[in-house]
PAZADO-924481 format. One line per 3 residues: number of its first residue (from 0); their letters; for each residue x, y, z of N, C-alpha, C. Coordinates in nm, 2 decimals. Example, Ala and Ser with C-alpha at 12.3 -4.5 7.8 and 13.67 -1.06 7.14 Angstrom:
BEGIN
0) AS) 1.32:-0.57:0.78:1.23:-0.45:0.78:1.32:-0.33:0.78  1.28:-0.22:0.71:1.37:-0.11:0.71:1.29:0.00:0.79
# end
This chain:
BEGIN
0) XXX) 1.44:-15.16:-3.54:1.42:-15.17:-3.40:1.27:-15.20:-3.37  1.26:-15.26:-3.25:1.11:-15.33:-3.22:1.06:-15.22:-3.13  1.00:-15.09:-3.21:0.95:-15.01:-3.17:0.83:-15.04:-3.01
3) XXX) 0.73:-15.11:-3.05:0.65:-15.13:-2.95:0.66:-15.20:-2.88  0.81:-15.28:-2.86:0.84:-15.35:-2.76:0.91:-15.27:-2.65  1.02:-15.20:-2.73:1.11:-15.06:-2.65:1.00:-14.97:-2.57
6) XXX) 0.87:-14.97:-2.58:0.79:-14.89:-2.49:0.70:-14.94:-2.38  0.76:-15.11:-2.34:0.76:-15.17:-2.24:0.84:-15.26:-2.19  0.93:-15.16:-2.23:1.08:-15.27:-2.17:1.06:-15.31:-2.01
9) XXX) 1.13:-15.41:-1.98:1.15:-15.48:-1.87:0.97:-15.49:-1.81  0.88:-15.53:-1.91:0.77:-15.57:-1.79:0.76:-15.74:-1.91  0.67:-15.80:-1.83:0.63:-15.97:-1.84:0.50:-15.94:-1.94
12) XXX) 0.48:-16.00:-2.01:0.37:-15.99:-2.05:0.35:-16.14:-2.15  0.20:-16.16:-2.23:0.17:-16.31:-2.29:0.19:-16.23:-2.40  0.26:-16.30:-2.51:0.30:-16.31:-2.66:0.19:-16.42:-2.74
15) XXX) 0.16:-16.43:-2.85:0.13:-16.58:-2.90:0.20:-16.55:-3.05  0.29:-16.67:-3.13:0.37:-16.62:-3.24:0.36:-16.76:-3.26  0.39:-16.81:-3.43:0.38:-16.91:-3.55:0.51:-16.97:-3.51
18) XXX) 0.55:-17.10:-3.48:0.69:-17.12:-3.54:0.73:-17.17:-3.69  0.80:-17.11:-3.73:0.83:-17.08:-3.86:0.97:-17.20:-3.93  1.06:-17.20:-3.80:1.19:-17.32:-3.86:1.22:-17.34:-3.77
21) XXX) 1.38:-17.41:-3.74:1.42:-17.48:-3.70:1.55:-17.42:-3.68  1.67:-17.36:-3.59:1.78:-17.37:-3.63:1.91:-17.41:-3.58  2.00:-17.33:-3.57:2.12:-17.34:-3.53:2.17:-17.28:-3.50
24) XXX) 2.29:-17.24:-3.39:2.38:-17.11:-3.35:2.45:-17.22:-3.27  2.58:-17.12:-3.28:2.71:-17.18:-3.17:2.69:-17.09:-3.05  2.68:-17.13:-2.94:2.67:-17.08:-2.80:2.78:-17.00:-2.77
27) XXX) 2.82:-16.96:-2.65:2.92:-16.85:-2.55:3.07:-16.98:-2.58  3.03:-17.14:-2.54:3.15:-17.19:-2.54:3.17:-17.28:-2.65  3.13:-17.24:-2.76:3.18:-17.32:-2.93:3.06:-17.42:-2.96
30) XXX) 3.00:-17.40:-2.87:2.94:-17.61:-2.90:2.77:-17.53:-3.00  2.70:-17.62:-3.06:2.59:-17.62:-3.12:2.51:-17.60:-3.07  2.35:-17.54:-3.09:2.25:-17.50:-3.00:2.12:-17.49:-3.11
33) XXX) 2.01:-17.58:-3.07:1.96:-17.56:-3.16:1.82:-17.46:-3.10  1.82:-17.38:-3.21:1.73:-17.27:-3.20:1.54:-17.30:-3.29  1.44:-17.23:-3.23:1.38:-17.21:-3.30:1.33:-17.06:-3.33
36) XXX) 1.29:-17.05:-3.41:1.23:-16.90:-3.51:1.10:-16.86:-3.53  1.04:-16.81:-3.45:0.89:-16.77:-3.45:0.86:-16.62:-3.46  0.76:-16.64:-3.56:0.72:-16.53:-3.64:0.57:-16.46:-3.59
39) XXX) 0.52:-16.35:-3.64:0.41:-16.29:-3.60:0.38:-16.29:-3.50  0.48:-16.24:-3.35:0.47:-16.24:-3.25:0.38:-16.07:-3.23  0.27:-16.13:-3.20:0.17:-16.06:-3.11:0.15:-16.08:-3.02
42) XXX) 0.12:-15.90:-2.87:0.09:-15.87:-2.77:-0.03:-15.94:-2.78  -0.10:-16.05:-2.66:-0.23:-16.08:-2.68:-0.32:-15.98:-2.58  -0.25:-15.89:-2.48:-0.30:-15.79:-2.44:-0.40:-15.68:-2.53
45) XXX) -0.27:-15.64:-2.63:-0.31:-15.55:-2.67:-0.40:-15.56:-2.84  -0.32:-15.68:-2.88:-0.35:-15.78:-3.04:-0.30:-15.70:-3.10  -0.17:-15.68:-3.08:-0.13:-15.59:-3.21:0.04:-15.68:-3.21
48) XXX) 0.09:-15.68:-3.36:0.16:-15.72:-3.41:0.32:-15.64:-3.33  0.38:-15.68:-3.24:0.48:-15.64:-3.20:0.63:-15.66:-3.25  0.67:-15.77:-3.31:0.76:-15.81:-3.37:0.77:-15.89:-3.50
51) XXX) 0.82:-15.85:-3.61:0.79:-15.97:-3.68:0.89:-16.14:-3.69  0.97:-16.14:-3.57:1.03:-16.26:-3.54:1.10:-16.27:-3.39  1.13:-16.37:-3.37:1.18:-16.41:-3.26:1.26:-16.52:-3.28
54) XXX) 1.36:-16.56:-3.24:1.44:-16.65:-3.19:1.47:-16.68:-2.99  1.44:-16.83:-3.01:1.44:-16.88:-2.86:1.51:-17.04:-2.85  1.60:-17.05:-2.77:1.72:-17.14:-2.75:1.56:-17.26:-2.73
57) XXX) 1.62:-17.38:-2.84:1.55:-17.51:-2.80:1.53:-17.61:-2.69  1.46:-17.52:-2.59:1.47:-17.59:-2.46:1.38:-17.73:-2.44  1.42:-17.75:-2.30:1.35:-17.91:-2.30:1.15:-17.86:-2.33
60) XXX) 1.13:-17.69:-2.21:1.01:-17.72:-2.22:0.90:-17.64:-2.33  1.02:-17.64:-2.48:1.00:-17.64:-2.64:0.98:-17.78:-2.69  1.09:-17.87:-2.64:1.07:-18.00:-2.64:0.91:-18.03:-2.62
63) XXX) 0.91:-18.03:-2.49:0.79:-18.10:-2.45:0.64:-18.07:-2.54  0.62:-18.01:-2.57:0.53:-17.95:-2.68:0.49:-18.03:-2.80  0.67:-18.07:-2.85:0.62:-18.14:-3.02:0.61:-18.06:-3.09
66) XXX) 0.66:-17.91:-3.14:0.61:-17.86:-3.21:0.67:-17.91:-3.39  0.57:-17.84:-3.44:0.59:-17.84:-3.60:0.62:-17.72:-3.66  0.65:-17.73:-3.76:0.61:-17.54:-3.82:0.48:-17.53:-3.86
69) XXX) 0.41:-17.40:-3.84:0.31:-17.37:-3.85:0.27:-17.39:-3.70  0.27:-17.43:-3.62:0.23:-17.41:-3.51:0.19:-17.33:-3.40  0.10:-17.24:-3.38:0.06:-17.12:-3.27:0.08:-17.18:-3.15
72) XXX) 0.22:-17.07:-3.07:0.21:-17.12:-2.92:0.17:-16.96:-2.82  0.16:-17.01:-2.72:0.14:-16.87:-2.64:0.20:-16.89:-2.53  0.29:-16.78:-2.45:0.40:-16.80:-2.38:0.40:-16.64:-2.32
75) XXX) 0.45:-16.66:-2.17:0.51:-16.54:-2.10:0.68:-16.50:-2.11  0.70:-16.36:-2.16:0.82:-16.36:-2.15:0.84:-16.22:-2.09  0.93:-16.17:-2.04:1.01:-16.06:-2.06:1.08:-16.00:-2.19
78) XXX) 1.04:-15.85:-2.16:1.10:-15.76:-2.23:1.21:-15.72:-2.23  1.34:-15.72:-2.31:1.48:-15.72:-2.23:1.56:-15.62:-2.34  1.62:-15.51:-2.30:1.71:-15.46:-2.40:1.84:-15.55:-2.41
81) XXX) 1.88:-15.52:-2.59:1.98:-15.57:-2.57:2.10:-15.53:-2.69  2.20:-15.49:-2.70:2.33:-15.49:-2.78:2.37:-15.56:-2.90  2.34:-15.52:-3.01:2.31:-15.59:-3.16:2.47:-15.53:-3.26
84) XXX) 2.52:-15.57:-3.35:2.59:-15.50:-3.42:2.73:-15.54:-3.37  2.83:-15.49:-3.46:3.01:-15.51:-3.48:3.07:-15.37:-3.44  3.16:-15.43:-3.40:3.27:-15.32:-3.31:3.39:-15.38:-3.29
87) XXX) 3.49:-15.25:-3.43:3.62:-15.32:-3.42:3.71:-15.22:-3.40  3.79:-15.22:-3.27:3.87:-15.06:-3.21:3.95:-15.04:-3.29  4.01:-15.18:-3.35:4.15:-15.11:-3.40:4.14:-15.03:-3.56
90) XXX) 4.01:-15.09:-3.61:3.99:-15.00:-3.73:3.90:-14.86:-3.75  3.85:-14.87:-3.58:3.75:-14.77:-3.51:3.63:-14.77:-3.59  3.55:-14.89:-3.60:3.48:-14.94:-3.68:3.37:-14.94:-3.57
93) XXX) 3.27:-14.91:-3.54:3.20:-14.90:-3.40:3.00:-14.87:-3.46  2.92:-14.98:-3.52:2.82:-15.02:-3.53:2.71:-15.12:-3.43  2.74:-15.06:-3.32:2.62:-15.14:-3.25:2.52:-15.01:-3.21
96) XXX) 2.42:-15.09:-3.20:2.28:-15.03:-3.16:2.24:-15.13:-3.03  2.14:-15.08:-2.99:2.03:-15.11:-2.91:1.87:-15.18:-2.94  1.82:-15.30:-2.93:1.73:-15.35:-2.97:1.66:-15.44:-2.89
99) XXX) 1.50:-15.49:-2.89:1.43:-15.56:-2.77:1.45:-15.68:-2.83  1.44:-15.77:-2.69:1.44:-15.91:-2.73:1.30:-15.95:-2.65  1.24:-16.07:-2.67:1.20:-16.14:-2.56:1.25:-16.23:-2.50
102) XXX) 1.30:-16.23:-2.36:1.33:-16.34:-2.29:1.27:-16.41:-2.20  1.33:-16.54:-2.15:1.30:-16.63:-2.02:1.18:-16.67:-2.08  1.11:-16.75:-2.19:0.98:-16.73:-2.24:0.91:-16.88:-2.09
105) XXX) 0.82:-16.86:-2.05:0.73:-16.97:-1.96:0.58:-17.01:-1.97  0.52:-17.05:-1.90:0.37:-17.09:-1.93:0.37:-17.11:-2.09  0.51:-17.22:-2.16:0.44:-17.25:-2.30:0.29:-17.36:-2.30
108) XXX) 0.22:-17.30:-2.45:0.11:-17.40:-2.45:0.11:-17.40:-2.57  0.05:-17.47:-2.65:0.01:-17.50:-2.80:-0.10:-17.45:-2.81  -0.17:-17.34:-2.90:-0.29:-17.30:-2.96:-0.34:-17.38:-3.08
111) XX) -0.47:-17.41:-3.03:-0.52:-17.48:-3.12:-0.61:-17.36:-3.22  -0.60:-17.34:-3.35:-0.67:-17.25:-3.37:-0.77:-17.31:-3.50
# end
């Protein structure tokens, strides 16, 4: 669990994290989505190491950027709990937890470092 995220759940704050790859996931209605994966996400508030990844749906204004891997961006997001893990009634198989995400990420920018 993302301990020092869970201790500012639901407020906004600036992140800056590496993108690392490229991916994929199937969405809510079957179709493809392409994801990216960014790593060493650090509070720039605080400069301390909050997460060691993230995933964020390949939006137009990820597009607009151009990114590469290896690339530092810095962005506002929300802190958001959220429901992780498998749960199957009929074999009473019941493994979910609780874990932070960042969402809605905005004000993307490219760091030049």
């Amino acid at each position: 669990m993302r301990k020092k995220l869970a201790e500012q759940a639901e407020e906004r704050k600036t992140f800056r994290a590496v993108l690392s790859r490229l991916g994929k996931k199937t969405n809510y209605h079957g179709f493809s989505e392409d994801t990216l994966l960014f790593t060493q996400v650090v509070d720039v508030a605080l400069k301390q190491v909050v997460s060691d990844h993230v995933w964020f749906t390949y939006s137009k204004a990820f597009e607009s950027l151009a990114l590469k891997p290896g690339d530092v961006i810095e962005f506002d997001a929300r802190i958001k709990a959220y429901k992780k893990g498998y749960v199957n009634k009929s074999l009473g198989f019941h493994k979910k937890t609780e874990d932070y995400k960042l969402s809605h990420p905005t004000k993307l920018k490219k760091v030049e470092e």
